[in-house]
GUGU-10346 format. One record per atom (N, C-alpha, C): residue number from 1; atom name; y, x, z. Coordinates in steps of 0.001 Angstrom, whole numbers, plus 500000, padded with zeros to 6 digits. Layout:
<lumzas>
+-----+----+--------+--------+--------+
|   i | at |      y |      x |      z |
+-----+----+--------+--------+--------+
| NUM | CA |      Y |      X |      Z |
...
+-----+----+--------+--------+--------+
</lumzas>
This chain:
<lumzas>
+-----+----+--------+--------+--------+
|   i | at |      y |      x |      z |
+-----+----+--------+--------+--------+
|   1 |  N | 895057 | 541657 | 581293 |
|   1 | CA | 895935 | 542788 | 581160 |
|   1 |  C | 897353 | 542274 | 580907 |
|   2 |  N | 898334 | 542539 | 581424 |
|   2 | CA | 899698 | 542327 | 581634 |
|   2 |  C | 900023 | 543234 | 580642 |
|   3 |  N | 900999 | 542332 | 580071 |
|   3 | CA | 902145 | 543119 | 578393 |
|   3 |  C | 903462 | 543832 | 579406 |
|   4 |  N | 903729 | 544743 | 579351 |
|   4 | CA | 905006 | 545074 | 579694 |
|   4 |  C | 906336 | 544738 | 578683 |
|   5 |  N | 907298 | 544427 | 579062 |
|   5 | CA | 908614 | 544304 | 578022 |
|   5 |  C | 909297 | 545358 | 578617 |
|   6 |  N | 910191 | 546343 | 577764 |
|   6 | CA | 911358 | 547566 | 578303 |
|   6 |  C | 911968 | 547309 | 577388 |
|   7 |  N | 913347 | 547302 | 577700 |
|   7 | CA | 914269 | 547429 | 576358 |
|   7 |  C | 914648 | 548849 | 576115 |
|   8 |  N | 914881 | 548657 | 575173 |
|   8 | CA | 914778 | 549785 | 574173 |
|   8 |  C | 916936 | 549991 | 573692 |
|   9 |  N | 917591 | 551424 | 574416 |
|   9 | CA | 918840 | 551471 | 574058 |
|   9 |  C | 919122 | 552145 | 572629 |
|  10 |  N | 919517 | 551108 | 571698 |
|  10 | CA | 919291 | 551612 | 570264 |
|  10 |  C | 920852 | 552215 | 570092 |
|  11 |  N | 921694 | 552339 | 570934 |
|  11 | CA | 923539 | 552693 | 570986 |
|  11 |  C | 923166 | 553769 | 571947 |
|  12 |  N | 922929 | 555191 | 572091 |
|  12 | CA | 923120 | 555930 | 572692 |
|  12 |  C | 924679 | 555429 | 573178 |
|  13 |  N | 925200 | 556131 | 574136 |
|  13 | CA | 926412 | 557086 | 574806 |
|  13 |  C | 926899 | 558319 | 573582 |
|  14 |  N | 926412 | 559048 | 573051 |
|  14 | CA | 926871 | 559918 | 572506 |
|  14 |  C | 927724 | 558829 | 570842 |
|  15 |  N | 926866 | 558011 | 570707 |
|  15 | CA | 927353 | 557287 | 569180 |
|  15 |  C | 928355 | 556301 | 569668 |
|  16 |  N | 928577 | 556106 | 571141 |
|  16 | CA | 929657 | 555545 | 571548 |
|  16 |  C | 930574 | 556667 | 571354 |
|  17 |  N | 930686 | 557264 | 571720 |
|  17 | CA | 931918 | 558392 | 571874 |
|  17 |  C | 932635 | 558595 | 570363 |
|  18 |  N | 931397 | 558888 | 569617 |
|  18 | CA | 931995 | 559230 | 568405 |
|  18 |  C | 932774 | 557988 | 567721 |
|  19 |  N | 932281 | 556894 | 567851 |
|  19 | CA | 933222 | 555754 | 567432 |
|  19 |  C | 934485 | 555955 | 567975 |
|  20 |  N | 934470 | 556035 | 569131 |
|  20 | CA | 935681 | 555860 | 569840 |
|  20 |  C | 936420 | 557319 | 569562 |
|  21 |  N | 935990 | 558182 | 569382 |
|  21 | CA | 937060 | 559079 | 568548 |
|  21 |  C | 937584 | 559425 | 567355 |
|  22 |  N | 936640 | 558528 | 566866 |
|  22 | CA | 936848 | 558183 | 565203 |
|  22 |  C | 938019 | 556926 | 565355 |
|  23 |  N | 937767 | 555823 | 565811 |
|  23 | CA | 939082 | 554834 | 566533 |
|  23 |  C | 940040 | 555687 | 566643 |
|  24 |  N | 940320 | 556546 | 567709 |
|  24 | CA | 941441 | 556987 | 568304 |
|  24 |  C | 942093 | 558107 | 567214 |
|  25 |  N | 941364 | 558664 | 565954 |
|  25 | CA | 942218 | 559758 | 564719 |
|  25 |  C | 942534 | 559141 | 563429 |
|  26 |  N | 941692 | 557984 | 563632 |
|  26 | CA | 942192 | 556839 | 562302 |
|  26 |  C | 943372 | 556835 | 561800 |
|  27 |  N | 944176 | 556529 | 562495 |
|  27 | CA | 945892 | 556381 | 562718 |
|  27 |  C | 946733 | 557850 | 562167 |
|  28 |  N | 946106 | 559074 | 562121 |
|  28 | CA | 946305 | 560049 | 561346 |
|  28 |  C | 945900 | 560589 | 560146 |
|  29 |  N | 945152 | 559223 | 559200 |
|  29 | CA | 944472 | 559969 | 558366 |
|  29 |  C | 944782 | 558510 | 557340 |
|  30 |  N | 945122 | 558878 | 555807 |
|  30 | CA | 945292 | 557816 | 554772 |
|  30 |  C | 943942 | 557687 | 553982 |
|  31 |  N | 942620 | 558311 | 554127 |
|  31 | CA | 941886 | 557974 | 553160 |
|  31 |  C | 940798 | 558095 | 554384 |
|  32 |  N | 939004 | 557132 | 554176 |
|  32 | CA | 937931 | 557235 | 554538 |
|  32 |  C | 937077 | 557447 | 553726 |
|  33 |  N | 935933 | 558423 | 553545 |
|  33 | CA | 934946 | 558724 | 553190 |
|  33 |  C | 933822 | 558352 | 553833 |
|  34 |  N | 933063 | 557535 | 552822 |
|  34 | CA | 932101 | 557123 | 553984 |
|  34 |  C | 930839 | 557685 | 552840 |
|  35 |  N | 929829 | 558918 | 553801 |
|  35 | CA | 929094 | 558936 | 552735 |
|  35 |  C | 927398 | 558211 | 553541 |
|  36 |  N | 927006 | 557812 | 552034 |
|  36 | CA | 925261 | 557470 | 552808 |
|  36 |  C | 924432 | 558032 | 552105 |
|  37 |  N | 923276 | 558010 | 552623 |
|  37 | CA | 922102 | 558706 | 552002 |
|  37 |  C | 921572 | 557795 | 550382 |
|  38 |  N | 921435 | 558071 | 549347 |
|  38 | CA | 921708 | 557441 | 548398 |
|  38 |  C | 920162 | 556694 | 548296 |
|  39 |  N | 919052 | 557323 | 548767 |
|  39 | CA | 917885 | 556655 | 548918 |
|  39 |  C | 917406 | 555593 | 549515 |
|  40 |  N | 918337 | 555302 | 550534 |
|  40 | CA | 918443 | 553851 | 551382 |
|  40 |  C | 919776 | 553777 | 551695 |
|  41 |  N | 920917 | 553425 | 550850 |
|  41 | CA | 922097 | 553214 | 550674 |
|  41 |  C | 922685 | 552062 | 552361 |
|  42 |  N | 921976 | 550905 | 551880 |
|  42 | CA | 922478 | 550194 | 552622 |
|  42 |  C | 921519 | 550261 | 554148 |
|  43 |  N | 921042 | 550942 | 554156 |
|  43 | CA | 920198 | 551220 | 555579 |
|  43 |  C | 921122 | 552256 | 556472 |
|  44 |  N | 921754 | 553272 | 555767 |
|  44 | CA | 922174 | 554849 | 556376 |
|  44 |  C | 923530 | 554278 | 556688 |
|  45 |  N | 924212 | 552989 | 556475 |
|  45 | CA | 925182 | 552698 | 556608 |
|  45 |  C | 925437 | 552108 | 557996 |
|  46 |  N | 926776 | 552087 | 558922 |
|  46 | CA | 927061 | 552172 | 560063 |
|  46 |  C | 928021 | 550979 | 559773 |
|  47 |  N | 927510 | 549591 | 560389 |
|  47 | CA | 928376 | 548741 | 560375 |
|  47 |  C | 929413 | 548790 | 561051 |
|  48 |  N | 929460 | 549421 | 562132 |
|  48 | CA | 930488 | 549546 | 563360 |
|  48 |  C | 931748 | 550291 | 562585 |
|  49 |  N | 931412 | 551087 | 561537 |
|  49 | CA | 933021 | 551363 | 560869 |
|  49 |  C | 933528 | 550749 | 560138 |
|  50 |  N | 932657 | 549892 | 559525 |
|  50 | CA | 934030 | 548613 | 558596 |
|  50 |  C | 934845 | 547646 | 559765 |
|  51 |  N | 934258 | 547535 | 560971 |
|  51 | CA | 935330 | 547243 | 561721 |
|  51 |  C | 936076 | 547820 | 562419 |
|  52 |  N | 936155 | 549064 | 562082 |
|  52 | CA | 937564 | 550185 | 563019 |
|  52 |  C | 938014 | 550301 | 561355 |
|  53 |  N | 937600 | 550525 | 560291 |
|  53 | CA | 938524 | 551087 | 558966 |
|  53 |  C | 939555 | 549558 | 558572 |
+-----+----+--------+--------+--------+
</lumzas>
């Protein structure tokens, strides 16, 4: 029996967008709120914004 491999797209298109419009209003705004789910703090967290903040 043959294993199949598929990759698996864990970055929708839609969570692209929102980065990139979060990028593009940055520049109008002096404070970030970043909130996470307090039960898995460092899990609910989105690395991709400590590098646009």
């Amino acid at each position: 029996m043959s294993e199949k491999n598929s990759n698996i797209n864990w970055f929708p298109g839609h969570m692209r967008k929102a980065l990139n419009e979060v990028s593009d209003k940055l520049k109008y705004v002096d404070i970030v709120f970043e909130t996470v789910d307090a039960r898995i703090p460092i899990s609910s967290r989105n690395p991709e914004l400590d590098s646009l903040v």
